[in-house]
SENU-444815 format. One record per residue: residue number from 1; chain; y, z, x of N, C-alpha, C in turn. Coordinates in pm, 1 decimal, decimal comma. Example, Ala and Ser with C-alpha at 12.3 -4.5 7.8 and 13.67 -1.06 7.14 Angstrom:
# residues 2
(1 "A" (-569,0 780,0 1319,0) (-450,0 780,0 1230,0) (-330,0 780,0 1320,0))
(2 "A" (-225,0 708,0 1285,0) (-106,0 714,0 1367,0) (3,0 787,0 1290,0))
This chain:
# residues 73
(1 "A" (3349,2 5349,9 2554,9) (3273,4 5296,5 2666,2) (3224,7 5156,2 2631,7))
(2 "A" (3258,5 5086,0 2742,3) (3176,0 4944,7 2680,2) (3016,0 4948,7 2679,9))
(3 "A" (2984,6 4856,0 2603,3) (2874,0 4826,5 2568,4) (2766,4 4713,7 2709,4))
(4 "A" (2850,4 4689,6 2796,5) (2802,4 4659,7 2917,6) (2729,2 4716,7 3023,3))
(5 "A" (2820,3 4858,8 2994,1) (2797,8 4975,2 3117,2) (2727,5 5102,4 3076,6))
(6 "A" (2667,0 5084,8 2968,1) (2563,1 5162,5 2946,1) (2473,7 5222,5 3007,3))
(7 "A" (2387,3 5319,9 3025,6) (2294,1 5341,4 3119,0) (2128,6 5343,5 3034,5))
(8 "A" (2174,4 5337,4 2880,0) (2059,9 5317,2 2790,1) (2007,0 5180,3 2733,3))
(9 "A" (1867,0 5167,8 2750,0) (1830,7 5042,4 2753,8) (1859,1 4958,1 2630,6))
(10 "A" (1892,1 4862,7 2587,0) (1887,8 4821,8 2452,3) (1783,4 4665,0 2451,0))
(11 "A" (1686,5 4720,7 2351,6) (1554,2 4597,3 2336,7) (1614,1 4507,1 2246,6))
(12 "A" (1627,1 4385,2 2267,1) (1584,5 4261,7 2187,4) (1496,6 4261,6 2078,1))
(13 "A" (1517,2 4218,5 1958,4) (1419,4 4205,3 1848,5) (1332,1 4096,5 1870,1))
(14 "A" (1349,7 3993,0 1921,2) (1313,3 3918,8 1935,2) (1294,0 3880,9 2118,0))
(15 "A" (1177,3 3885,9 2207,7) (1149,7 3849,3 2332,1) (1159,4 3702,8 2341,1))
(16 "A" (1208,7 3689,8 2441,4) (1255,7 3541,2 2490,3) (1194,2 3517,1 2634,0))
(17 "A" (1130,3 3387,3 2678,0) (1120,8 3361,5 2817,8) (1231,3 3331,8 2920,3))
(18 "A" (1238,5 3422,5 3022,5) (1299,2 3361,7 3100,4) (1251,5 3270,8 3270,0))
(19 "A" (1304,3 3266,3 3333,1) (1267,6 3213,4 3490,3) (1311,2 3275,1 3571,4))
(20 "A" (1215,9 3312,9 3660,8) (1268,7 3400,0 3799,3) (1330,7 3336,9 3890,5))
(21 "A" (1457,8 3308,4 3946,5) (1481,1 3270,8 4000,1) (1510,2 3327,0 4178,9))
(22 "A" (1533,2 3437,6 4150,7) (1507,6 3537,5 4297,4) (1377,8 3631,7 4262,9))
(23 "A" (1290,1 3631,8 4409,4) (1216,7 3777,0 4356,1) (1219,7 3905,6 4329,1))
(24 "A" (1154,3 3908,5 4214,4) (1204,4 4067,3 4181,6) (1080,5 4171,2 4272,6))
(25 "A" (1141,0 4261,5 4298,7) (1023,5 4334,4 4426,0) (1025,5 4463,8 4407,9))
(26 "A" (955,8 4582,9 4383,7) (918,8 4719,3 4347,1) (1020,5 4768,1 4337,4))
(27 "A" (1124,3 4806,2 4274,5) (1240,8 4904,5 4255,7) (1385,0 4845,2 4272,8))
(28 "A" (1316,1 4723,6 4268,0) (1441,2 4659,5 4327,7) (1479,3 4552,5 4214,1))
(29 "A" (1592,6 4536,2 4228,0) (1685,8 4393,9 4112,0) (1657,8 4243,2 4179,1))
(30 "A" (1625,8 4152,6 4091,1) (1613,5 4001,3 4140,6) (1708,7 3922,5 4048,2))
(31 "A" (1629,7 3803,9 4017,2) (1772,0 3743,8 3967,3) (1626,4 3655,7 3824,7))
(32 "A" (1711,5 3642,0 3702,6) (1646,2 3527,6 3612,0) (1747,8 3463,0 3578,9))
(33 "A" (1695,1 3316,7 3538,2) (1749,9 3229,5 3440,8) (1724,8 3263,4 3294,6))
(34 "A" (1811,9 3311,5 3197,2) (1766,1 3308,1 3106,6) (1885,5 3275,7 3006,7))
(35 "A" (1873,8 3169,0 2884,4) (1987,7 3103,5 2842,1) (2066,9 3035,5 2886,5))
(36 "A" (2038,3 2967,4 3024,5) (2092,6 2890,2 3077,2) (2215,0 2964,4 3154,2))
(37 "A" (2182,1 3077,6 3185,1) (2271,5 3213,6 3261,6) (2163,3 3270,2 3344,0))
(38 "A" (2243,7 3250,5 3467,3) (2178,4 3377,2 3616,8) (2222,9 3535,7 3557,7))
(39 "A" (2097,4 3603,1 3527,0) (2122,8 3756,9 3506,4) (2020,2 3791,4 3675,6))
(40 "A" (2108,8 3954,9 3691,4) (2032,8 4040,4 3753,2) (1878,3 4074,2 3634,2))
(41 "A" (1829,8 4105,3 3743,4) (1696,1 4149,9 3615,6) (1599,4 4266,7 3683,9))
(42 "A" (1519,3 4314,1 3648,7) (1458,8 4376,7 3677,4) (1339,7 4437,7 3574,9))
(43 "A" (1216,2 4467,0 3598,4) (1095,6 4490,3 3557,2) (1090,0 4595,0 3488,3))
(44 "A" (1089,9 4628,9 3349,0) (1087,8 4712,2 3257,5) (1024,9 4813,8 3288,7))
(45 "A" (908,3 4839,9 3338,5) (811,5 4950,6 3393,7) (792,4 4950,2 3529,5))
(46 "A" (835,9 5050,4 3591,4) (828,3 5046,1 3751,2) (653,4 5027,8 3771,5))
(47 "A" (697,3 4922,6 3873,8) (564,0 4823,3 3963,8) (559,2 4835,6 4077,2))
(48 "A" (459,0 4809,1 4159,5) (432,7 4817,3 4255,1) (409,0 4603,4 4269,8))
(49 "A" (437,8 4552,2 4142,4) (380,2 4436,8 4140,7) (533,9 4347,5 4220,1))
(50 "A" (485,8 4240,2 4245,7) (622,5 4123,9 4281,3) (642,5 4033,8 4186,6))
(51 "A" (722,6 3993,7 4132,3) (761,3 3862,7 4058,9) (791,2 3744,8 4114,6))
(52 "A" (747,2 3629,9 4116,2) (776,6 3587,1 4234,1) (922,1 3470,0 4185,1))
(53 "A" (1009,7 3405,0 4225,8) (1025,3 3303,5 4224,0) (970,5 3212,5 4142,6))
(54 "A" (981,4 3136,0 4026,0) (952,5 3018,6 3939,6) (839,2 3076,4 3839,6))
(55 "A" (799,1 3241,3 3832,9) (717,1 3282,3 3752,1) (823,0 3319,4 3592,8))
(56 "A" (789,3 3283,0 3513,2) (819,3 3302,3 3399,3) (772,9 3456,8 3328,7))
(57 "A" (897,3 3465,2 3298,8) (845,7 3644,2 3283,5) (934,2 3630,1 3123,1))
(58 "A" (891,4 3729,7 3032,1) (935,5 3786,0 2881,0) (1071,1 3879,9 2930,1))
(59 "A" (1189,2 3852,9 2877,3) (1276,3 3908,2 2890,2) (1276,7 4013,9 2744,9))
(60 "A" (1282,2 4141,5 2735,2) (1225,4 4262,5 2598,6) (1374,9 4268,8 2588,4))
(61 "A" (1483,0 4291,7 2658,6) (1609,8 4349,6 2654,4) (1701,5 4356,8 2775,8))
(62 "A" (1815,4 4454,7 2782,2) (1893,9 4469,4 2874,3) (1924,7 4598,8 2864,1))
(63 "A" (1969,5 4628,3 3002,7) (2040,0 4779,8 3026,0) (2156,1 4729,7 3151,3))
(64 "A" (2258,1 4751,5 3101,2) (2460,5 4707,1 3118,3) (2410,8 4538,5 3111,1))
(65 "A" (2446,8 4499,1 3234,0) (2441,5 4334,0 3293,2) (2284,4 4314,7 3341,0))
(66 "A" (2215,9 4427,9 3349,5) (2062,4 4408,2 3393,7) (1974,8 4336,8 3266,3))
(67 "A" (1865,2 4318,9 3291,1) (1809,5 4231,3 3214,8) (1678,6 4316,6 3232,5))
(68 "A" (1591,1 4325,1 3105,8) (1478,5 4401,6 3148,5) (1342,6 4298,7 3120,4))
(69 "A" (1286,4 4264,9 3210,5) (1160,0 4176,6 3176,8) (1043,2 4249,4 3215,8))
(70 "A" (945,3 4171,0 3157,1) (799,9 4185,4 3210,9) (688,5 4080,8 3212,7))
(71 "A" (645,2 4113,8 3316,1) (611,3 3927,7 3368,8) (462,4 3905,2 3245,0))
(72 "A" (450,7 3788,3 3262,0) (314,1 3708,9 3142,7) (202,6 3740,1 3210,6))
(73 "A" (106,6 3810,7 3180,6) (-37,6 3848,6 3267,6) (-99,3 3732,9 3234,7))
């Protein structure tokens, strides 16, 4: 199985910032800049919160092509 299409999350040792570039919205996938690459992304712990557009959020890891962040309080 590739290592893309996983359904288990895999964390980063190291957290990196990325940029929201679409909003990410309760259950739902948005979009970041991160590495100078558009990932899908989405919020590590289900929220009720919004991400908005140009908010800079901690990218922890990925699960397949998703990206798992959580925004900077």
């Amino acid at each position: 199985m590739s290592p893309f299409m996983t359904h288990h999350p895999e964390y980063f040792s190291t957290p990196q910032p990325g940029v929201v570039t679409e909003d990410i919205l309760p259950n739902c996938l948005g979009r970041v800049k991160f590495r100078a690459s558009l990932w899908r992304a989405k919020l590590r712990q289900p929220s009720s919160q919004v991400v908005h557009e140009g908010q800079v959020v901690i990218v922890i890891g990925r699960q397949g092509l998703t990206l798992l962040v959580q925004p900077i309080s």
